[in-house]
C-alpha positions, 0 to 999 in steps of 0.5 A: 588470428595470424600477424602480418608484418608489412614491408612496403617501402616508404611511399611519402616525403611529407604527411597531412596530420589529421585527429580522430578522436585522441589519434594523431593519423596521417595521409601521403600528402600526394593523396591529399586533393583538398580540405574542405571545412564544408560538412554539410553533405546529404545523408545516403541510407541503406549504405555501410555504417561508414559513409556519411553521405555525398558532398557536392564540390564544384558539380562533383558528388564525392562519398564521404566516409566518416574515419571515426566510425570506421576505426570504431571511435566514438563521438564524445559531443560535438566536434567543431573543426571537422574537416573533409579531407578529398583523396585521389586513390586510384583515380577515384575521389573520396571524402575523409571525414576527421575531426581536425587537420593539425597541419603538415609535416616532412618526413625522413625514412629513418621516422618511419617504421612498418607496423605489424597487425592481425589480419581482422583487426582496425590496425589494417587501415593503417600501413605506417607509424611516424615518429615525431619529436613530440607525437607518434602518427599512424599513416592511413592506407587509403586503398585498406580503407576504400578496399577493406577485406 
């Protein structure tokens, strides 16, 4: 496999901090739409492994896709705090089901740093790693994940 290093400059001043699984991720708050404690969505069949179903928000059906399943983490038991995360990527809406929203936080350019990955591994959903006094946070590239190769 070959190693792609990405160069994008720093497209966010401030993360939305979320869990999956033992993962600390984060989303470009200006993605960010909404948080919606609401887990009851309608499951869809015969779709990816994925997408957990469609939330209804205010007469808008929003695909939910489950991050765990995604980035291959398995459920332990259940998960209390759960939160959908609504995204705006590119003009299209999109629930991001996480285990819990652990708050926000500023970012400065020197906390930021370019991951290298391989092209066929689950690290190409993430586009940048954060570094924190206390945790280190893997950023989420929303079009890797709405547009996966």
């Amino acid at each position: 496999m070959k190693e792609e290093t990405l160069t994008v400059s720093q497209p966010f001043s401030e993360l939305m901090i979320i869990r999956i699984g033992e993962i600390d991720a984060g989303l470009g708050l200006t993605e960010v739409q909404e948080v919606n404690d609401s887990i009851d969505f309608t499951e869809v069949y015969a779709v990816l492994d994925c997408v957990r179903g469609v939330l209804n928000i205010r007469g808008e059906v929003i695909t939910v896709l489950d991050l765990r399943t995604l980035l291959g983490i398995e459920a332990t038991g259940p998960i209390p705090d759960q939160r959908v995360i609504i995204v705006n990527a590119g003009g299209e809406r999109v629930g991001l089901l996480a285990d819990s929203v652990l708050g926000v936080s500023e970012v400065q350019a020197q906390q930021v740093e370019s991951i290298t990955y391989t092209s066929k591994g689950k690290q190409s959903y993430f586009s940048h790693v954060c570094h924190f006094d206390d945790r280190v946070v893997n950023v989420l590239d929303i079009a890797a994940i709405l547009n996966p190769s």
